[in-house]
Every structure is written in structure tokens, then in C-alpha cells.
N, CA, C and O atoms as CSV, one atom per row, in Angstrom:
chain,resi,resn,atom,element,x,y,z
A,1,UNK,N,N,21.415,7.745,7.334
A,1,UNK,CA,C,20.899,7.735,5.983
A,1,UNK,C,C,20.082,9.001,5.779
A,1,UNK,O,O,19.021,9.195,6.372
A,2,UNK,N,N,20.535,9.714,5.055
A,2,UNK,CA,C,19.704,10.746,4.252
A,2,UNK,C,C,18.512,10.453,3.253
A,2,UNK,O,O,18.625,9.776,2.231
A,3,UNK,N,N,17.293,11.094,3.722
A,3,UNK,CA,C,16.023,11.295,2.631
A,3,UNK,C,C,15.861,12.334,2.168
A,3,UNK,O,O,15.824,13.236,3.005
A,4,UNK,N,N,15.733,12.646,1.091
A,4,UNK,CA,C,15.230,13.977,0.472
A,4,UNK,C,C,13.808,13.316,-0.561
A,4,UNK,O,O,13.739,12.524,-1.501
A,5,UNK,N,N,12.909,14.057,0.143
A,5,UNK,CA,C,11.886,14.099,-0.769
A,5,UNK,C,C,11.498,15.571,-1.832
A,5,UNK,O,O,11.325,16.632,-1.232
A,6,UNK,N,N,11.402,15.566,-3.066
A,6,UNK,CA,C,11.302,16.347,-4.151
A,6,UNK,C,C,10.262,16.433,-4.886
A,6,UNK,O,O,9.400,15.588,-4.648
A,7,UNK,N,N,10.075,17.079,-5.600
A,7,UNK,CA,C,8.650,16.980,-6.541
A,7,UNK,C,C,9.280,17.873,-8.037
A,7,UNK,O,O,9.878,18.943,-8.155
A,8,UNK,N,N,8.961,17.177,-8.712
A,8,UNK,CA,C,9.271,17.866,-10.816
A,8,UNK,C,C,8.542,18.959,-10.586
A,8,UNK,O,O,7.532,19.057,-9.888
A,9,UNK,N,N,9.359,20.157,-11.494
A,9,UNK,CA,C,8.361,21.296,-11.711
A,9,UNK,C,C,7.233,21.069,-12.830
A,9,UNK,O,O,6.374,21.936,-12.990
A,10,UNK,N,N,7.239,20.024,-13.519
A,10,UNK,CA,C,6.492,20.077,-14.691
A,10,UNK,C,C,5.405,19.254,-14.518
A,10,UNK,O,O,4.338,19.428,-15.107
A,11,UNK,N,N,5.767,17.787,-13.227
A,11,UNK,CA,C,4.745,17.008,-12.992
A,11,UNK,C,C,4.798,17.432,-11.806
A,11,UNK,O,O,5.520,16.758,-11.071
A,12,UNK,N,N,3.920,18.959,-11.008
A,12,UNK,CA,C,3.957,19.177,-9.653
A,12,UNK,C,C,3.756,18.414,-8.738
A,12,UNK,O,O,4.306,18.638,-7.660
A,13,UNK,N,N,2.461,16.696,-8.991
A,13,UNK,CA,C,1.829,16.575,-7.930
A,13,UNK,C,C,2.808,15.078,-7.973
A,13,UNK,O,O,2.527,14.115,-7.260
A,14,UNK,N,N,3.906,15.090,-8.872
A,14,UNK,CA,C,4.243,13.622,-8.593
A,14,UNK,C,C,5.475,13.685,-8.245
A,14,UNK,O,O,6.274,14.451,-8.784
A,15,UNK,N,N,5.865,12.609,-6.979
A,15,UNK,CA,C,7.539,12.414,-6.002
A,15,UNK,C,C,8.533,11.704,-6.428
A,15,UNK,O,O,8.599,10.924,-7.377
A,16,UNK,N,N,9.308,12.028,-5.657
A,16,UNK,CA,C,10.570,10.668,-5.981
A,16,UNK,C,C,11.452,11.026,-4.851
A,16,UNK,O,O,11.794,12.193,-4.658
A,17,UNK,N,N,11.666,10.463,-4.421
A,17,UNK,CA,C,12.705,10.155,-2.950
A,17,UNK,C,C,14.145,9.475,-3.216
A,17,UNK,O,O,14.400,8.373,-3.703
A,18,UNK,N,N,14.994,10.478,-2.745
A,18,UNK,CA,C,16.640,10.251,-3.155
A,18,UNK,C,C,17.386,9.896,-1.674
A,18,UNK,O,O,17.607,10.518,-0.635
A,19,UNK,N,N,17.630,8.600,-2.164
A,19,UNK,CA,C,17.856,7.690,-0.867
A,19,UNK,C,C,19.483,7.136,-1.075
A,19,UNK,O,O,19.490,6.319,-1.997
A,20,UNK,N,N,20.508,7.287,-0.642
A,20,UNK,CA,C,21.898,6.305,-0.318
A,20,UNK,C,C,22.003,6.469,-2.441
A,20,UNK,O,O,22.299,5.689,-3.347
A,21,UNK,N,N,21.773,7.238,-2.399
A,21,UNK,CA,C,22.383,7.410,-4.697
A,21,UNK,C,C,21.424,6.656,-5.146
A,21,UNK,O,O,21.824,5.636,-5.708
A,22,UNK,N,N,20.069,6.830,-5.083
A,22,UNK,CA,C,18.951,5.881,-5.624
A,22,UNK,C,C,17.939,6.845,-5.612
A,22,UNK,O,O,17.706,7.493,-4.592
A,23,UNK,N,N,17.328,6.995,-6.631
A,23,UNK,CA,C,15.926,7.706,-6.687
A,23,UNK,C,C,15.233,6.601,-6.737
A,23,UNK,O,O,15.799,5.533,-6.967
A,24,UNK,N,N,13.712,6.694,-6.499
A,24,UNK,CA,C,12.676,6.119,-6.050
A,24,UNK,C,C,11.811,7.236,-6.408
A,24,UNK,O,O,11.838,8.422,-6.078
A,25,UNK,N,N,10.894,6.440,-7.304
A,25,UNK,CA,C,10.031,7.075,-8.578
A,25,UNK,C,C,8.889,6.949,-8.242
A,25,UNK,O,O,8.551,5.831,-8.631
A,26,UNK,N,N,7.671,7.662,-7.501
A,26,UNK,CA,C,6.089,7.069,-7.873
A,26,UNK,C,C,5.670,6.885,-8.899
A,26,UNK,O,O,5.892,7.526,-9.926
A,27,UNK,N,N,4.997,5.965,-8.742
A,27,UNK,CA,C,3.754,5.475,-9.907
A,27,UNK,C,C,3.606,6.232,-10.361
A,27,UNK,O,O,3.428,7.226,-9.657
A,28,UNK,N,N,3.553,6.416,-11.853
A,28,UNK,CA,C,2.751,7.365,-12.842
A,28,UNK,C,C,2.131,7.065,-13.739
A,28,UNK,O,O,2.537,6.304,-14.618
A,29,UNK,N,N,0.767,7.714,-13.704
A,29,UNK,CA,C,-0.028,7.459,-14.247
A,29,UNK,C,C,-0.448,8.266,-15.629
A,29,UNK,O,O,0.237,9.255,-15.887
A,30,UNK,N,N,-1.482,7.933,-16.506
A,30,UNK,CA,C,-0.950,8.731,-18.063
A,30,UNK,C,C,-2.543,10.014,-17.710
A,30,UNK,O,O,-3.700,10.067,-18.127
A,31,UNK,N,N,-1.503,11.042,-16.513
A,31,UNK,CA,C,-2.167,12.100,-16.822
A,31,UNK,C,C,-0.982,13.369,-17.609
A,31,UNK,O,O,0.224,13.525,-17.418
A,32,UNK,N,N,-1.709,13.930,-18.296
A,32,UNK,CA,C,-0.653,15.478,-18.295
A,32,UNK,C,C,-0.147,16.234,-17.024
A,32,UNK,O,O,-0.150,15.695,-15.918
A,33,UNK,N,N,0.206,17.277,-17.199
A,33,UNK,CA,C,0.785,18.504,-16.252
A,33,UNK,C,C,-0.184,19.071,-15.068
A,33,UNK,O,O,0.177,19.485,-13.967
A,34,UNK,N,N,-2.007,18.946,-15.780
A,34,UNK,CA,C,-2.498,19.118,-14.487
A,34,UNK,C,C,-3.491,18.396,-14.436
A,34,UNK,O,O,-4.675,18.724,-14.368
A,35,UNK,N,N,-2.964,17.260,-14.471
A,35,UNK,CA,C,-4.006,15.886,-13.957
A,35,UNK,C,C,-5.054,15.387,-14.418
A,35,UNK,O,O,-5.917,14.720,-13.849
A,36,UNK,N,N,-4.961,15.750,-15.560
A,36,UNK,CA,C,-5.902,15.372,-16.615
A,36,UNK,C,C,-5.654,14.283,-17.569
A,36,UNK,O,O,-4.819,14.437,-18.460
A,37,UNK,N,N,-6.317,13.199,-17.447
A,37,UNK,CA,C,-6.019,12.187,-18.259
A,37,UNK,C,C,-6.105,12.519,-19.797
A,37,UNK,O,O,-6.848,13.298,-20.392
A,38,UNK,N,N,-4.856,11.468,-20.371
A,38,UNK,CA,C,-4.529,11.667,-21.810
A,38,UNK,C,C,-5.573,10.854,-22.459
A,38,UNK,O,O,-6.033,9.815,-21.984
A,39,UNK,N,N,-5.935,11.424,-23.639
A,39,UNK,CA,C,-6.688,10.888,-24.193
A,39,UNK,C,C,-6.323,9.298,-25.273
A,39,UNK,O,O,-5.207,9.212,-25.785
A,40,UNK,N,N,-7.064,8.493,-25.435
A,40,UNK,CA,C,-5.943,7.558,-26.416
A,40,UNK,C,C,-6.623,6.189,-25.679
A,40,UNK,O,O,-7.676,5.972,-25.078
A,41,UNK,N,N,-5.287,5.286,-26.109
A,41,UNK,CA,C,-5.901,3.447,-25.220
A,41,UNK,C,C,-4.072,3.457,-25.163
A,41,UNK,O,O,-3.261,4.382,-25.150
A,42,UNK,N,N,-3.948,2.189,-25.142
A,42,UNK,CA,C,-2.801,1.586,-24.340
A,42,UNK,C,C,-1.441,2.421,-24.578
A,42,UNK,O,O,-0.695,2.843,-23.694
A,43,UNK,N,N,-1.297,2.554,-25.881
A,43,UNK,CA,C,0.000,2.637,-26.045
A,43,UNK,C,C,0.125,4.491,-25.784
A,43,UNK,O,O,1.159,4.848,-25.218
A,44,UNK,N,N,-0.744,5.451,-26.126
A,44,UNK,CA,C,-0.773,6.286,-25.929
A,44,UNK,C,C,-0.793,7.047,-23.952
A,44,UNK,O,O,-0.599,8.203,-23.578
A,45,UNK,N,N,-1.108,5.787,-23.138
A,45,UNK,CA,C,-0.865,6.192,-22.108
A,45,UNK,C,C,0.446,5.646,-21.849
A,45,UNK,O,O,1.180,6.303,-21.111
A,46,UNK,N,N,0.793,4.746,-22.244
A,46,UNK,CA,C,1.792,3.807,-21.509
A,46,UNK,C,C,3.135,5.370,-21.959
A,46,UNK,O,O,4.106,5.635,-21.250
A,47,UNK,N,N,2.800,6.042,-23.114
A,47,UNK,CA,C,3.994,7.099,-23.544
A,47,UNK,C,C,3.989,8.285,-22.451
A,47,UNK,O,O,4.954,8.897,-21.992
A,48,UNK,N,N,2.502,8.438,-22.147
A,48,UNK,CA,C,2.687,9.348,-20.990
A,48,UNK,C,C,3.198,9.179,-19.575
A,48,UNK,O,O,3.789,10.024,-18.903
A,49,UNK,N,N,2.871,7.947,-19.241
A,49,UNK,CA,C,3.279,7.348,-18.373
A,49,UNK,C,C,5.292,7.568,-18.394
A,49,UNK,O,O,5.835,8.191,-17.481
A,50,UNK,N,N,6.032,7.013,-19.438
A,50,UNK,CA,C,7.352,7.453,-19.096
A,50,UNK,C,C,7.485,8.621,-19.497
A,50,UNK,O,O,8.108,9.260,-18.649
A,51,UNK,N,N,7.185,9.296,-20.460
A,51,UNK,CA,C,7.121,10.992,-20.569
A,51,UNK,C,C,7.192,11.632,-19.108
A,51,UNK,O,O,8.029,12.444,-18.716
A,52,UNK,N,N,5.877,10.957,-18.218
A,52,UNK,CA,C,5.764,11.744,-16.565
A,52,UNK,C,C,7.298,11.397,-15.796
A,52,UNK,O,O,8.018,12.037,-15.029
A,53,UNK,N,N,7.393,9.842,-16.525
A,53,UNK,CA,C,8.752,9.348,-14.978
A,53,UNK,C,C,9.672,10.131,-16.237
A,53,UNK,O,O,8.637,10.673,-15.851
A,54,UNK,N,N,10.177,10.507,-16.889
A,54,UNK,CA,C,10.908,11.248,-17.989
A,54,UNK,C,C,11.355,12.726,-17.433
A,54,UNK,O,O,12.491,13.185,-17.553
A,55,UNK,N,N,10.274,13.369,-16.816
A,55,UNK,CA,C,10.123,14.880,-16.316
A,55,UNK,C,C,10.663,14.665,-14.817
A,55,UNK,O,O,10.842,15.728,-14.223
A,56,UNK,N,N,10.980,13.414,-14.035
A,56,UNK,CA,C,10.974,12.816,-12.634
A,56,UNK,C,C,12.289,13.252,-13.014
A,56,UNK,O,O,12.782,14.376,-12.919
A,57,UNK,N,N,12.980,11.745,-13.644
A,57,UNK,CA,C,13.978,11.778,-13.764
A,57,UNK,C,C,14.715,13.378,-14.111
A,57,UNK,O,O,15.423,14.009,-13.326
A,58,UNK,N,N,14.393,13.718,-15.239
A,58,UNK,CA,C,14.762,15.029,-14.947
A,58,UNK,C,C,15.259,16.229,-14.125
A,58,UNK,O,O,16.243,16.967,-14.157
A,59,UNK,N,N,14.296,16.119,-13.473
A,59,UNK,CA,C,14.290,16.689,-12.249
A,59,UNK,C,C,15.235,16.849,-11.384
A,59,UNK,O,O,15.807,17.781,-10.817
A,60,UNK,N,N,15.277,15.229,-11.431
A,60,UNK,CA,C,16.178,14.412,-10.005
A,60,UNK,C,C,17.338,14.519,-10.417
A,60,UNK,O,O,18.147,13.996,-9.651
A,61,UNK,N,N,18.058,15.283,-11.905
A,61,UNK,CA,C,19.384,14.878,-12.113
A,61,UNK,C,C,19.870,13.451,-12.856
A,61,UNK,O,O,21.024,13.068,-13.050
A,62,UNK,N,N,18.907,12.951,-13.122
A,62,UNK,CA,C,18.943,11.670,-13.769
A,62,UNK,C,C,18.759,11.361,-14.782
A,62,UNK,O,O,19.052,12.336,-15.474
A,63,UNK,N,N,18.261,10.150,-15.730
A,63,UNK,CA,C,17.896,9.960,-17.086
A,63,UNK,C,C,17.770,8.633,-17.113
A,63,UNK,O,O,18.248,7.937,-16.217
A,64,UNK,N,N,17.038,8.074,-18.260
A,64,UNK,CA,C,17.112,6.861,-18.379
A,64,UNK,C,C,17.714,6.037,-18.239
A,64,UNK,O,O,17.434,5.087,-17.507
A,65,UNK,N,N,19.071,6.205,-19.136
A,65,UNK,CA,C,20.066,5.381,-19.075
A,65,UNK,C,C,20.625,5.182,-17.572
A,65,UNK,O,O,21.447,4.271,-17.665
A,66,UNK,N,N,20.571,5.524,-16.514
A,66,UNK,CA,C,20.295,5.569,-15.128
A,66,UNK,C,C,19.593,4.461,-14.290
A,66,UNK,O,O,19.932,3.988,-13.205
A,67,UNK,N,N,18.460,4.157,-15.129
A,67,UNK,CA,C,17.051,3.392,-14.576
A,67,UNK,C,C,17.792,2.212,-14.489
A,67,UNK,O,O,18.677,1.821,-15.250
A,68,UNK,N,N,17.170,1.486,-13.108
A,68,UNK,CA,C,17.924,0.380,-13.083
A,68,UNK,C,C,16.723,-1.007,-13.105
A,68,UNK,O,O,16.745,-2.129,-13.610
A,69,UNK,N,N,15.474,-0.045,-12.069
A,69,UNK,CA,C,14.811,-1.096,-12.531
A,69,UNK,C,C,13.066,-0.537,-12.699
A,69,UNK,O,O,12.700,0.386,-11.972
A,70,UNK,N,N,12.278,-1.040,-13.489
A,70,UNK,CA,C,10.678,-0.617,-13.807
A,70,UNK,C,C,10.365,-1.298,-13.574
A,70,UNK,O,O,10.926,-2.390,-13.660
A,71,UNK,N,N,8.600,-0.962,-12.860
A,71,UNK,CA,C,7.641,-1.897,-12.375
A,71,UNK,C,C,6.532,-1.225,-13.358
A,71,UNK,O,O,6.389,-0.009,-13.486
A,72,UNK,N,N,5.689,-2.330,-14.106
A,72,UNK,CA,C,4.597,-1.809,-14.856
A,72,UNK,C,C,3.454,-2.393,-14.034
A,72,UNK,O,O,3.504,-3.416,-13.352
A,73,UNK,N,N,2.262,-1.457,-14.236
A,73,UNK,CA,C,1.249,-2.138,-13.806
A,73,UNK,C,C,0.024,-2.499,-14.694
A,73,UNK,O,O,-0.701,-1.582,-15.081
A,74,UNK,N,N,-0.148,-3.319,-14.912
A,74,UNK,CA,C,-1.310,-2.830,-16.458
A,74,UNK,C,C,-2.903,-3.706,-15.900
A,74,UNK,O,O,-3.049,-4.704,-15.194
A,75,UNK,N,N,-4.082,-2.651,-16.703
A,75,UNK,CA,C,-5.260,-3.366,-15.677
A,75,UNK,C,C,-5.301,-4.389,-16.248
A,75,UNK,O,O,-5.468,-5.294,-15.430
A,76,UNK,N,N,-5.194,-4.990,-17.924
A,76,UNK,CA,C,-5.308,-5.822,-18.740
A,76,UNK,C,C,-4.335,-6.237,-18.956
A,76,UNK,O,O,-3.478,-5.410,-19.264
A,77,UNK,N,N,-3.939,-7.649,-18.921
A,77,UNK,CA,C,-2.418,-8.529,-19.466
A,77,UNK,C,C,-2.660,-8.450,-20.868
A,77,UNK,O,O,-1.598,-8.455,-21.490
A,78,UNK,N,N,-3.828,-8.367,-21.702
A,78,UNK,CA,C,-4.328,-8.350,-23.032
A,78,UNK,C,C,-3.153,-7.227,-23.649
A,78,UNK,O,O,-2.769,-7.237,-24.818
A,79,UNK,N,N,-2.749,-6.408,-22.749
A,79,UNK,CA,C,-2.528,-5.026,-23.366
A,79,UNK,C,C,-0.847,-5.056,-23.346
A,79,UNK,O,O,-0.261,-4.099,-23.852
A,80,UNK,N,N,-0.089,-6.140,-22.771
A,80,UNK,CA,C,1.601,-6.235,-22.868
A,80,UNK,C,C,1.750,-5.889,-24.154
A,80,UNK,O,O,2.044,-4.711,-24.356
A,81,UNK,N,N,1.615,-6.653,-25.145
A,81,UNK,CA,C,1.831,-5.991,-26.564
A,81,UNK,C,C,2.176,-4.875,-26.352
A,81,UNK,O,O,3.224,-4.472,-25.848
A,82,UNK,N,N,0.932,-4.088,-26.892
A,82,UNK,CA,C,1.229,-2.610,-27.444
A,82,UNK,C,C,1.729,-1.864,-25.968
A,82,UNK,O,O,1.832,-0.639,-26.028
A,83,UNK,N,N,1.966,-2.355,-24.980
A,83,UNK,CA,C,2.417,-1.450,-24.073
A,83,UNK,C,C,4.115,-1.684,-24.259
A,83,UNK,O,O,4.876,-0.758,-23.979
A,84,UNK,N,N,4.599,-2.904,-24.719
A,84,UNK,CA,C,5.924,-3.227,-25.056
A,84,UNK,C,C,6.013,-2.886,-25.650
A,84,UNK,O,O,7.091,-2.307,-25.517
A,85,UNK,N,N,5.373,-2.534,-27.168
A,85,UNK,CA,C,6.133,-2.015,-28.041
A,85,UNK,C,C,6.503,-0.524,-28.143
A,85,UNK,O,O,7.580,-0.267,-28.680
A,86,UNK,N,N,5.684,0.564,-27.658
A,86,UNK,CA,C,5.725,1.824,-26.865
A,86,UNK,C,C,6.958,1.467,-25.881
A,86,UNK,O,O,7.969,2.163,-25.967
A,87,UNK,N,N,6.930,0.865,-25.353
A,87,UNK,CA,C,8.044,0.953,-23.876
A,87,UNK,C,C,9.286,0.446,-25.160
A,87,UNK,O,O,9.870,1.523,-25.280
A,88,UNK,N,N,9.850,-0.316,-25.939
A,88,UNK,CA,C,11.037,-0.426,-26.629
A,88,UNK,C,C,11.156,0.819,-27.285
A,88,UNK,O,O,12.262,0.849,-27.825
A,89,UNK,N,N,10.532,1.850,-27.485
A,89,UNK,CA,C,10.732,2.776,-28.588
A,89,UNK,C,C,11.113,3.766,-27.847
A,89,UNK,O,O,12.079,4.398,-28.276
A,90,UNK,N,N,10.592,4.143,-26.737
A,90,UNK,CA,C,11.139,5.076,-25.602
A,90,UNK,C,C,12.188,4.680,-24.753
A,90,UNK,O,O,13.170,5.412,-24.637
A,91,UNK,N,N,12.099,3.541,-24.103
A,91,UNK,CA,C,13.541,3.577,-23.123
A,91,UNK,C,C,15.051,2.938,-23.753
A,91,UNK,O,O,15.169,1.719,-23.883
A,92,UNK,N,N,16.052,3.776,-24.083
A,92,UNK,CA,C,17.121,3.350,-24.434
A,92,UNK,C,C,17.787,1.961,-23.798
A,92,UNK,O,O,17.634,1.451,-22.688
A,93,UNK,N,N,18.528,1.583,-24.862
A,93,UNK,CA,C,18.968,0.105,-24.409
A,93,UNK,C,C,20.372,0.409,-24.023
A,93,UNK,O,O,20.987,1.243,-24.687
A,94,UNK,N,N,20.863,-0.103,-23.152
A,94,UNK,CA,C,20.262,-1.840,-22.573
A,94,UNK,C,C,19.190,-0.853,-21.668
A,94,UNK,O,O,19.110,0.335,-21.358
A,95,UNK,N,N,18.307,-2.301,-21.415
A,95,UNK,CA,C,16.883,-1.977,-21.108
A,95,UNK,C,C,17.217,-2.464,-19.475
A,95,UNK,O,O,17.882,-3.468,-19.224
A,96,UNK,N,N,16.746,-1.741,-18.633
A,96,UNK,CA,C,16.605,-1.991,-17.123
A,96,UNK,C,C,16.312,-3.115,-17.106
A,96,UNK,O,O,16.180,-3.680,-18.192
A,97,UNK,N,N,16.112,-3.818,-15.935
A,97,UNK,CA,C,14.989,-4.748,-15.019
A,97,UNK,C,C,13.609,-4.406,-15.431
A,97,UNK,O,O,13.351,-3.260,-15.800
A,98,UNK,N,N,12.779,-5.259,-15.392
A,98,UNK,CA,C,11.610,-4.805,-15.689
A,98,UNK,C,C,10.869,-5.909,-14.917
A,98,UNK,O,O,11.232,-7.079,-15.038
A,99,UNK,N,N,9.877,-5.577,-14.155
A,99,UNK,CA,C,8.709,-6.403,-13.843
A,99,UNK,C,C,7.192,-5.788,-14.693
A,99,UNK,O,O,7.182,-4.612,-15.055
A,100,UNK,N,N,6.147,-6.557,-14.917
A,100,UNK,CA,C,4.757,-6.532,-15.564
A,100,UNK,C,C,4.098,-7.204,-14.853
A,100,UNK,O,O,4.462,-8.329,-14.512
A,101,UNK,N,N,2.766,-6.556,-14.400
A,101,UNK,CA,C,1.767,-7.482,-13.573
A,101,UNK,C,C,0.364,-7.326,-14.024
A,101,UNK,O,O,-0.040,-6.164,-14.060
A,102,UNK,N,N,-0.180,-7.942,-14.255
A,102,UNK,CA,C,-1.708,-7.239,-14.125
A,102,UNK,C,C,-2.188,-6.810,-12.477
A,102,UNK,O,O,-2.037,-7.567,-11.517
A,103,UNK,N,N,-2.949,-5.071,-12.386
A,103,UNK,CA,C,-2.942,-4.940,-11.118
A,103,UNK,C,C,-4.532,-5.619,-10.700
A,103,UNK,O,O,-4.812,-6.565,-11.436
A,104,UNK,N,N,-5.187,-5.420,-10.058
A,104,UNK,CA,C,-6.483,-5.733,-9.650
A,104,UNK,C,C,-7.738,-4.151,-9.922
A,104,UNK,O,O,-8.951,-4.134,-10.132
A,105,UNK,N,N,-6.762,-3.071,-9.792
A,105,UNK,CA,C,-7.313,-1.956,-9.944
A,105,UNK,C,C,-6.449,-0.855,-9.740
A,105,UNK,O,O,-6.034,-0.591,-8.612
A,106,UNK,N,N,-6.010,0.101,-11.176
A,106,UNK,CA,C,-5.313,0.991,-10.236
A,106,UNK,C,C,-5.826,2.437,-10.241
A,106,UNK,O,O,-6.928,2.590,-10.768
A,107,UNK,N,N,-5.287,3.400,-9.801
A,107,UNK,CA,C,-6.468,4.722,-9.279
A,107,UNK,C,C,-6.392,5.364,-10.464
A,107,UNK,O,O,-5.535,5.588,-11.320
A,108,UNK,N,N,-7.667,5.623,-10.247
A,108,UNK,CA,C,-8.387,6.521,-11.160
A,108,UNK,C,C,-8.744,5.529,-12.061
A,108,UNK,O,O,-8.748,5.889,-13.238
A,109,UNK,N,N,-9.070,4.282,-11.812
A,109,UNK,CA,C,-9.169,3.088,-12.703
A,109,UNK,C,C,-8.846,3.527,-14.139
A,109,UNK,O,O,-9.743,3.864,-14.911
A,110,UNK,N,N,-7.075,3.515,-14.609
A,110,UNK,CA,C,-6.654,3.342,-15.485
A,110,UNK,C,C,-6.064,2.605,-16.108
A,110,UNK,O,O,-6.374,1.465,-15.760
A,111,UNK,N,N,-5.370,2.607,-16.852
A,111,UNK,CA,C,-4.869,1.373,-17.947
A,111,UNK,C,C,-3.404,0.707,-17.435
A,111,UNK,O,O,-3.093,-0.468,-17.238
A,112,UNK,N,N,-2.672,1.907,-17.310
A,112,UNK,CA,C,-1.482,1.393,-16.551
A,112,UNK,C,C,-0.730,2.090,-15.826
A,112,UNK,O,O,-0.951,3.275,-16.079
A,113,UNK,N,N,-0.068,1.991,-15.168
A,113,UNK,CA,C,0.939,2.666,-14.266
A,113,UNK,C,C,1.838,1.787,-14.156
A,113,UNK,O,O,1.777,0.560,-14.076
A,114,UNK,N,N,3.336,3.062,-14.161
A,114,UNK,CA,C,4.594,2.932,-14.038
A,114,UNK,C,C,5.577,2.928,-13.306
A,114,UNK,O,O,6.309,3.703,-13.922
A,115,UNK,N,N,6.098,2.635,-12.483
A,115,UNK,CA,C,7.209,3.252,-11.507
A,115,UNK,C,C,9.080,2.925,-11.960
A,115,UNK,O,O,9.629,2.315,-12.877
A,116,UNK,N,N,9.422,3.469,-11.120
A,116,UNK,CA,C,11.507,3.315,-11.674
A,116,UNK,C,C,12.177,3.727,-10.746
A,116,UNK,O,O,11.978,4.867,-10.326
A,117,UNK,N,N,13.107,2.939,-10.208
A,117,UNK,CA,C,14.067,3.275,-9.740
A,117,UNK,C,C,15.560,3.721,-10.457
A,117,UNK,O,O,15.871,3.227,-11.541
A,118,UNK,N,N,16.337,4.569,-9.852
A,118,UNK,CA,C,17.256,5.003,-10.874
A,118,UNK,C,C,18.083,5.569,-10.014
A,118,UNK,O,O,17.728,6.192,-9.013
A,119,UNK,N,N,19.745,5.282,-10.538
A,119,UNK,CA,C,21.162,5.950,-9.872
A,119,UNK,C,C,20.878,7.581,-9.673
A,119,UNK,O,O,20.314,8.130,-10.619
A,120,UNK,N,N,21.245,8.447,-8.450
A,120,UNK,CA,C,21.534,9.658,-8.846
A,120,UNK,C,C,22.203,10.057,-9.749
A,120,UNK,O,O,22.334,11.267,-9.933
């Protein structure tokens, strides 16, 4: 089995690992290009958040329509709403797998984070 680990030119500090025709997406979180959190509340990160896995995919040769499956993490369950309705407006349908959790804490204690797996 072959690993290739990669990094986006646009999101330098964030990975994705291309495994057996499967990318494997880190968590992303709603900073910009150099790690600076976006300004805003839910729905405005939750856009940066796939905007970042957006620049991944990219990267990797991939695209949405690709994604097979998303893991959200959100600090507040209060916040599914407006984080769903942001997430229907950006990811083309049919819509992946999707899991939603509330996390306990995630870094940089933010609002939410994203991850995706996706076909080469």
C-alpha cells in the first residue's frame, strides 16, 4: 500500500493523505491562508471551513462531487441549523455521508471543524 502525504499551496499548513484512491482530509478549521481566524459566528466559519477542505480537494486532484463522506464537529449542537444551511448551499448534491457531533473542545477553541474523505 502506497502513502503519499501532501499539503495545498493555498492552505500551506493543512494535509491530506492519498491512500489505495482515497484522500483523507484533516480537520479544518475556519482560519484563512495564514492562520488567522475568520471573523463572523457559525455560518461564516462553517464556509471557511469547506472553502479550506475546497483548496484540499483541489489540490489533491479532486472536488466535491468526489466526497464520499464528512465529519462535522461543532462546539454547540445549538448551531446545526445555520451550520446546515451554509453546508446545503456549498456542497453539491447528492450530498455525501455526513456525520455531526458536538465535540467537547476543539483547538483553538472554535466553533467547528470539518473533515472529508474523497475518491482520487
Amino acid at each position: 500500500m502506497s502513502v503519499e502525504r501532501i499539503n495545498s499551496e493555498k492552505n500551506n499548513q493543512f494535509t491530506r493523505i492519498l491512500c489505495a484512491g482515497l484522500i483523507f482530509l484533516s480537520g479544518q478549521t475556519p482560519v484563512d491562508g495564514t492562520g488567522k481566524l475568520v471573523e463572523g459566528g457559525i455560518k461564516e466559519h462553517t464556509a471557511q471551513c469547506l472553502n479550506n477542505l475546497g483548496n484540499v480537494l483541489e489540490a489533491s486532484g479532486s472536488s466535491w462531487d468526489k466526497v464520499l463522506k464528512v465529519n462535522v464537529y461543532l462546539k454547540n449542537m445549538d448551531d446545526f441549523s445555520a451550520m446546515n444551511e451554509v453546508y446545503e448551499k456549498i456542497i453539491p448534491s447528492p450530498k455525501p455521508a455526513r456525520t455531526c457531533i458536538q465535540a467537547g473542545k476543539l483547538p483553538f477553541d472554535v466553533d467547528v471543524e470539518i473533515e472529508a474523505v474523497a475518491a482520487a
